[in-house]
C-alpha positions in Angstrom: 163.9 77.2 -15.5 162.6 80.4 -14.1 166.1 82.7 -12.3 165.8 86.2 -11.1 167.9 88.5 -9.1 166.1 90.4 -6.4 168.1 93.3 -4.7 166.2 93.8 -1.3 168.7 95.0 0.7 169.5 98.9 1.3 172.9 98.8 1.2 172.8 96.4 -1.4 175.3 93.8 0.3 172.7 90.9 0.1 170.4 89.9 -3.2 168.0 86.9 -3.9 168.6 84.5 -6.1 165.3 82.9 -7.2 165.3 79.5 -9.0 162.2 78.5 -10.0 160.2 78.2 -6.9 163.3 77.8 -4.2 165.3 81.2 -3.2 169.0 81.9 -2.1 170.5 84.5 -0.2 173.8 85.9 -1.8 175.8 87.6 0.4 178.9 90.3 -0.4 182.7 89.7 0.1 184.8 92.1 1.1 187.3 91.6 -2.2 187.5 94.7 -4.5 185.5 94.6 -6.7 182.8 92.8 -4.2 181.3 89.8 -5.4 178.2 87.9 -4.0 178.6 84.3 -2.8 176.0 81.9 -2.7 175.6 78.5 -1.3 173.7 76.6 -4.0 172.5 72.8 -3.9 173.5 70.7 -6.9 170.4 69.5 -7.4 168.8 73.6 -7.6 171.4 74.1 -10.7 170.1 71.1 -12.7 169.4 73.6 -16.3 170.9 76.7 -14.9 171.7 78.3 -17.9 175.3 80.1 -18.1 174.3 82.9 -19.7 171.9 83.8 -16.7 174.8 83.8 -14.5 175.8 87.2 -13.0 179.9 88.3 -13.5 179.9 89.3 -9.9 178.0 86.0 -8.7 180.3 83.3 -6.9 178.1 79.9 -6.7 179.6 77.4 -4.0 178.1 74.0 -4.6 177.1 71.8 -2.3 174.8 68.7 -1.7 173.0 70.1 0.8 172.9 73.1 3.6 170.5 74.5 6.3 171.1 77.7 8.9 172.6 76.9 12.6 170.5 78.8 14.7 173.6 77.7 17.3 176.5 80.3 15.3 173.7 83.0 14.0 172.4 80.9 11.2 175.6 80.2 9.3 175.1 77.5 6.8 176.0 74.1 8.0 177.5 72.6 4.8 177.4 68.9 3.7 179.6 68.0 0.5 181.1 71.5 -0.7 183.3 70.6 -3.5 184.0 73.4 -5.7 182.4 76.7 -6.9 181.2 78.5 -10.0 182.2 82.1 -11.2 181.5 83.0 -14.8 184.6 83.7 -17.1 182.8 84.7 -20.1 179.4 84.3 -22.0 179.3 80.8 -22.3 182.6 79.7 -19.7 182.8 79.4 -16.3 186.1 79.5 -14.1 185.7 76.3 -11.3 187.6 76.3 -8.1 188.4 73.3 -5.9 189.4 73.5 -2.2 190.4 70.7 0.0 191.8 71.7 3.8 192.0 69.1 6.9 193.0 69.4 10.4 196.0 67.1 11.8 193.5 65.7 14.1 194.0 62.2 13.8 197.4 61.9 12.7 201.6 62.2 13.8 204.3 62.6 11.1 204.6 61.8 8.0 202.1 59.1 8.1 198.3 60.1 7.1 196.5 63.2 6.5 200.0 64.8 5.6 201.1 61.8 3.1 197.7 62.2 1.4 197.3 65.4 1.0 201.3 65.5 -0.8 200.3 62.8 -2.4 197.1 64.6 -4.1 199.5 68.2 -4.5 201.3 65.9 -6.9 198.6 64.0 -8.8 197.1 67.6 -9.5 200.7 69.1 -10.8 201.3 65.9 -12.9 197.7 66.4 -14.7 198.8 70.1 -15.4 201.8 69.6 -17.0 200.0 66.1 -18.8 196.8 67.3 -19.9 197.0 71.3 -18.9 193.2 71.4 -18.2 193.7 72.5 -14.1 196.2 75.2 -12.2 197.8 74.2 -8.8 196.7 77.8 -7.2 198.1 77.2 -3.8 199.5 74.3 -1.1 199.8 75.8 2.7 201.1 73.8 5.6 200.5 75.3 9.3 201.6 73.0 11.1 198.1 72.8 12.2 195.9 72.7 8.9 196.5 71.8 5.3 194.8 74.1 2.7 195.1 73.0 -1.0 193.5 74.6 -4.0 193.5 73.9 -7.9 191.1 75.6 -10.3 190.4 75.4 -14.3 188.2 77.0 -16.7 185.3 75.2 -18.7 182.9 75.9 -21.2 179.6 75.1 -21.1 175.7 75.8 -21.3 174.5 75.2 -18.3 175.7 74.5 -15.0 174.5 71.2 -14.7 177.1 69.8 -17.3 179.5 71.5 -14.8 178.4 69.7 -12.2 178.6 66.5 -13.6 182.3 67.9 -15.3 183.6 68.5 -11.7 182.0 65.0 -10.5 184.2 63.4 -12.9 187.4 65.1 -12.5 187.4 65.0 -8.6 186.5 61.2 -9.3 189.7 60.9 -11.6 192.1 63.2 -9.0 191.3 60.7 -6.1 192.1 57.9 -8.7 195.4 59.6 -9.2 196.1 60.6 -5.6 195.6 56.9 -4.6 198.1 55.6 -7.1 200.9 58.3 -6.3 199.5 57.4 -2.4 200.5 54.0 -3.1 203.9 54.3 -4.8 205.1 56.7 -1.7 203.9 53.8 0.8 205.6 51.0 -1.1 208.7 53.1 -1.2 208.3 53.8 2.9 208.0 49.9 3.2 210.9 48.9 1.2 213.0 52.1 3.1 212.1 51.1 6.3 211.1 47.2 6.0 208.1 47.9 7.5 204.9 50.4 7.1 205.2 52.2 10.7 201.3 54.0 11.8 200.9 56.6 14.4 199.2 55.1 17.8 195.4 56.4 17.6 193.8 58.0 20.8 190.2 57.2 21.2 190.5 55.0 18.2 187.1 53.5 17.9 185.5 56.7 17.0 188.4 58.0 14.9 188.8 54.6 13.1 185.0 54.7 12.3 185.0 58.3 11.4 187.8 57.5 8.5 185.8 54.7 7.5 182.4 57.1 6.7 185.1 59.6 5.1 186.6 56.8 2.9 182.7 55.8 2.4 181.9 58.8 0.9 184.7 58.2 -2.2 183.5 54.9 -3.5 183.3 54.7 -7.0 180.5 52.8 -8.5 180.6 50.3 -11.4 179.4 51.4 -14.7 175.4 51.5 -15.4 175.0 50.0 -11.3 174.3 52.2 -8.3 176.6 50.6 -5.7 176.4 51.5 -2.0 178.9 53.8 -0.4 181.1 51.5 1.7 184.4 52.3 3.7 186.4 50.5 6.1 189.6 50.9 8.5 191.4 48.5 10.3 193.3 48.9 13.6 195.6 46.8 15.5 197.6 47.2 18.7 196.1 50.8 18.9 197.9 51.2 15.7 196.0 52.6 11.7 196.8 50.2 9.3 195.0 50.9 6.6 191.8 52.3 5.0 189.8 51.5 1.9 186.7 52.7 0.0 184.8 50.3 -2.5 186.5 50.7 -6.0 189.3 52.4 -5.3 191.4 49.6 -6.9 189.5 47.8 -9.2 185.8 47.7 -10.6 183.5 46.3 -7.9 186.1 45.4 -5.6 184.7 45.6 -2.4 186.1 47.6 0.5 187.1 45.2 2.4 189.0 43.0 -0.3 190.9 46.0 -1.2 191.8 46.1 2.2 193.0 42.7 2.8 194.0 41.8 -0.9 195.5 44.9 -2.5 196.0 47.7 0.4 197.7 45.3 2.9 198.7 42.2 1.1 200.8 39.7 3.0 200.5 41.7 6.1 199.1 39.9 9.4 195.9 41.6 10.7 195.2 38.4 12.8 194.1 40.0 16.5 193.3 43.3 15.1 189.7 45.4 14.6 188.2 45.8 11.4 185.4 48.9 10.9 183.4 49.0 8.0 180.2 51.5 7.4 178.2 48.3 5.8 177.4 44.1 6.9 180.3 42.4 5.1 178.9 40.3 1.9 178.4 36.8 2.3 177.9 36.3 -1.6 180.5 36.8 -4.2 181.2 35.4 -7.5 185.0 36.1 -8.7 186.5 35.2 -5.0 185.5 34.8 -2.0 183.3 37.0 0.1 184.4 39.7 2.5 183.1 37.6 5.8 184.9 34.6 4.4 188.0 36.7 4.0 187.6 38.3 7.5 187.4 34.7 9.1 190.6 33.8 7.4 192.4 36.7 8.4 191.6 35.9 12.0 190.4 39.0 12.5 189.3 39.7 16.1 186.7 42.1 16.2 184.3 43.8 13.4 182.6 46.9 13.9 179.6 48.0 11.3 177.8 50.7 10.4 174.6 49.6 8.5 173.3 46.1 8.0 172.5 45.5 4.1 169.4 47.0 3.0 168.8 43.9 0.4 166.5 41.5 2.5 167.7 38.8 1.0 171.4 39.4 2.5 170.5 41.4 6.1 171.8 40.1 8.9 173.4 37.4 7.5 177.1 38.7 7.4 176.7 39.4 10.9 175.4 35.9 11.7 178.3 34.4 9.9 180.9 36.2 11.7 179.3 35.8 15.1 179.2 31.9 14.6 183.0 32.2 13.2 183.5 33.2 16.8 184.3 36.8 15.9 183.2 39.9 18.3 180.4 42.3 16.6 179.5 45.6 17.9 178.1 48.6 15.6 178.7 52.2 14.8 176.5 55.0 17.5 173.1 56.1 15.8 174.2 59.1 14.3 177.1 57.8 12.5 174.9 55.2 11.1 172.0 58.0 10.2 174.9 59.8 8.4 175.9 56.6 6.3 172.2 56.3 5.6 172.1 59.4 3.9 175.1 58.9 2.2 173.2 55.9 1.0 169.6 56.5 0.5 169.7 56.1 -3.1 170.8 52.6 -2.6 168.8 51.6 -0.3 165.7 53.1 -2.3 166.5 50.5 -5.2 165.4 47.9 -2.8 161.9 49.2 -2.3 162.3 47.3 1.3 162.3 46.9 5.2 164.3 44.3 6.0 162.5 44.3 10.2 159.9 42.3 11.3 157.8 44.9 12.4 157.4 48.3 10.6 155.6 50.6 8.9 155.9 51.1 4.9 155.4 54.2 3.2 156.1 53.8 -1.1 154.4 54.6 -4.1 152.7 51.5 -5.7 153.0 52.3 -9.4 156.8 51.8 -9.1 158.7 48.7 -9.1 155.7 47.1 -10.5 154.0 47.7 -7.4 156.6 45.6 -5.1 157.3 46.2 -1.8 159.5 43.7 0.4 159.2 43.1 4.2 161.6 40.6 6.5 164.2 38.9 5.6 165.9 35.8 5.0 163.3 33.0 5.5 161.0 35.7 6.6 160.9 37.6 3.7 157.4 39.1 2.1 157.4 40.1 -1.2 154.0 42.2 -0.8 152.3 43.3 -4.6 149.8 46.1 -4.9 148.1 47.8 -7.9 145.8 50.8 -8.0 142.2 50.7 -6.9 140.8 53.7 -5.5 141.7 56.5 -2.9 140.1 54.2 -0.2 141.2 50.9 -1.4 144.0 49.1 -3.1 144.3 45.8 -4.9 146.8 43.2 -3.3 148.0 40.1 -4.9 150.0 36.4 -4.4 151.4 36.4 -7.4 155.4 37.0 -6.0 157.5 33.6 -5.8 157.8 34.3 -1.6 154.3 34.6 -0.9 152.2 31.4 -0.9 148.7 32.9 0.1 146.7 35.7 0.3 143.5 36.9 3.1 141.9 39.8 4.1 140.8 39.4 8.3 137.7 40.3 8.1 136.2 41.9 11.3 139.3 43.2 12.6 140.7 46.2 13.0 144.4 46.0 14.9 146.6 43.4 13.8 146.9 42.2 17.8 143.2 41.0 18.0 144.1 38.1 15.3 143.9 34.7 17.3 144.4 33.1 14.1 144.9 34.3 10.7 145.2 31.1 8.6 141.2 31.1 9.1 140.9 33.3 6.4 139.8 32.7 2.7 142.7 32.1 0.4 140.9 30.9 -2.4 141.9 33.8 -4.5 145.0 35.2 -5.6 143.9 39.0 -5.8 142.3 40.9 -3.0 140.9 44.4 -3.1 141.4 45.4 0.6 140.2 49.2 2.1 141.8 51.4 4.3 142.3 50.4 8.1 141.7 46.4 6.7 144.4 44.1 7.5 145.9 41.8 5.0 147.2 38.6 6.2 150.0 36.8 4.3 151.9 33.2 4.5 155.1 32.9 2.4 156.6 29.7 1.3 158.6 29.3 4.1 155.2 29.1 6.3 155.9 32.0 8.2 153.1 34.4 8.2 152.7 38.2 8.5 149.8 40.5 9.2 149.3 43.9 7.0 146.8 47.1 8.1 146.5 49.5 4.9 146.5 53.0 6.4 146.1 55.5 4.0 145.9 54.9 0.1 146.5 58.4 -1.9 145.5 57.5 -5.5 146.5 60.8 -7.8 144.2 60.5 -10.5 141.4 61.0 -7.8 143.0 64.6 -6.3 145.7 63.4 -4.5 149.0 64.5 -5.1 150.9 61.3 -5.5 150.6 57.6 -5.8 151.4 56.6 -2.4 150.2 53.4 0.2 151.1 53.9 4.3 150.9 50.4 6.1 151.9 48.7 9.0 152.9 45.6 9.6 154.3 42.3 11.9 155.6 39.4 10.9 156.0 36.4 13.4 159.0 34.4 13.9 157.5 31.1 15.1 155.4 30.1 11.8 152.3 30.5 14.2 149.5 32.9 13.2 148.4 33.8 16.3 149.4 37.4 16.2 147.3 38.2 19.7 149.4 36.5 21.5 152.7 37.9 20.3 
């Protein structure tokens, strides 16, 4: 890894931060002595070394960050968690900072309770393990401001990263426990768990459940989705969940119902969760089943799965349960997409029926899947040329194979079961259409538009196509 400092300012308030190829613009403090803070991505730091870290260089890490031309290009942030001063040759001093308005909440009840009840989880850990400092706790009235620090050593900020990961991961843990304990305490007190009255619930209820999202802990050696929920009834909170906050796999909505609110009659009420609920689980039952018990009212979701295999299917199960369902605005849902994109990656996948793919075909052993359900494709390519690709029948869905010869847009085919299917490999060229029929006998029509084969001067590996699938198990795709 490459770093330099460039000074390019007069007054010398502002320097450069070069990391290999991708620059950063420090900018001065007012403190005495000044010190330079920097907005860095975590992914930018990956083998920063800590010896090439400056003593008067503050790092704020982030996931990501870009200039609002709207506020004079101040950096919009997304995840800021903690930041990075160096401490001595080979240690680094971290700070954390957590602050939250009393938007959404009255009393004792909510932003408040949790934000005491993480105050003590950090204090607990200093006095138990003596690795972290409680700097500071202010309460406005307005805003809550909270900040804890510690030192660690290391060689490169990377390990840091992944350090801080951790211990923010094992604070929450903590937090929810001690969260826990206070609200049994306020139920036995009072003999009942009393929630302020939300205004303009929907979008507060589904703004907690993205928030929750965004804490899921994923099992061990699996990448999990990010998945939060909230439930409201009689325009009253009660409750919110994020997926392994109680348990190892346990889904948000089962921690809800099953741990969070055990015993408690959510019959009537609105549940809001950022993904479809399952329909397949193996220890108990799944989270629509346990929604249809609970005679719950209404569901409101963010994302349907990404698997293709599952899509939809949640949804179809409540709907026919008699249950309302209504979904999360578009930029919520673009939001818990990109809280998720490295889940819904794994699936290699568009789940519609009509789309355009764009993957690189020497991954996943060249699988790509389109559809879903009984509609699903499982398409299979392997390298060719820069022109041309090789696409085969071999997957389980996919019964046979044809190229349409002659045509050129996927509406002029009258019928595609004309087509030779003799073979189970077909080398097929750019602006060729594929046709497919999976088991089910539904077929689907495939135009390769661009092949970029690396090993021919392209810089990747990488197939574009388009595609339709029909719903009636005709192949008459001119007339759909």
């Amino acid at each position: 890894m490459d770093i330099k400092y460039d000074c390019d300012v007069v007054d010398g308030s502002v320097i450069s931060i070069i990391i290999d190829d991708l620059e950063f613009e420090a900018h001065s403090n007012d403190e005495e002595p000044p010190f330079y803070e920097v907005f860095i991505t975590k992914f930018s730091l990956r083998d920063f070394p800590t010896k090439e870290l400056r003593d008067d260089v503050i790092i704020k890490v982030c996931d990501s960050f870009e200039s609002s031309p709207e506020y004079d290009d101040i950096p919009v942030i997304n995840g800021t968690d903690f930041t990075f001063r160096k401490s001595d040759a080979d240690k680094i001093m971290i700070s954390f900072e957590d602050s939250g308005r009393r938007k959404f909440w009255d009393g004792e009840i909510g932003f408040k309770l949790y934000m005491e009840a993480k105050k003590k989880a950090i204090e607990e850990r200093t006095k138990e393990v003596g690795d972290i400092t409680l700097d500071s706790y202010d309460d406005d009235g307005d805003y809550i401001f909270l900040n804890f620090s510690c030192e660690f050593q290391t060689d490169n900020l990377s390990k840091a990263v992944s350090f801080c990961e951790q211990l923010l991961s094992q604070i929450e843990t903590a937090t929810d426990f001690t969260l826990s304990n206070k609200l049994k305490k306020m139920v036995e007190a009072k003999g009942e768990m009393e929630f302020p009255e939300i205004q303009e619930s929907n979008l507060e209820a589904m703004r907690l459940a993205i928030d929750n999202a965004k804490k899921s802990i994923s099992e061990e050696g699996k990448l999990s989705p990010k998945v939060g929920a909230s439930i409201i009834k009689d325009g009253k909170l009660l409750g919110v969940s994020f997926r392994g906050q109680m348990g190892a796999g346990d889904h948000a909505e089962y921690t809800l119902f099953e741990k969070i609110l055990k015993g408690q009659d959510v019959s009537g009420a609105t549940l809001f969760t950022t993904l479809e609920p399952c329909t397949d689980r193996k220890n108990h039952k799944t989270c629509s089943e346990w929604i249809i018990e609970k005679g719950i009212k209404h569901v409101v979701i963010g994302n349907l799965d990404p698997n293709p295999k599952i899509y939809n299917n949640g949804c179809k199960k409540l709907k026919a349960a008699g249950i309302e369902i209504s979904y999360f605005p578009r930029d919520l849902r673009n939001e818990i997409t990109n809280d998720n994109i490295k889940f819904i990656e794994q699936f290699n996948a568009n789940p519609d029926l009509e789309g355009t793919a764009i993957f690189n075909y020497t991954n996943n052993n060249g699988l790509f899947m389109i559809g879903n359900n009984e509609m699903i494709f499982e398409t299979k390519w392997s390298k060719a040329d820069n022109t041309s690709i090789h696409a085969y029948n071999d997957p389980g869905t996919i019964k046979t194979i044809s190229i349409a010869d002659g045509n050129y847009h996927i509406k002029d085919i009258k019928d595609g079961s004309i087509y030779d299917v003799s073979s189970r490999a077909r080398t097929i060229n750019k602006n060729e259409i594929l046709i497919l029929e999976n088991i089910n006998g539904f077929f689907a029509a495939v135009k390769v538009i661009e092949v970029k084969d690396k090993t021919r001067g392209d810089g990747i590996d990488e197939l574009t196509f388009e595609y339709k699938i029909l719903e009636n198990k005709t192949s008459n795709f001119n007339a759909s």
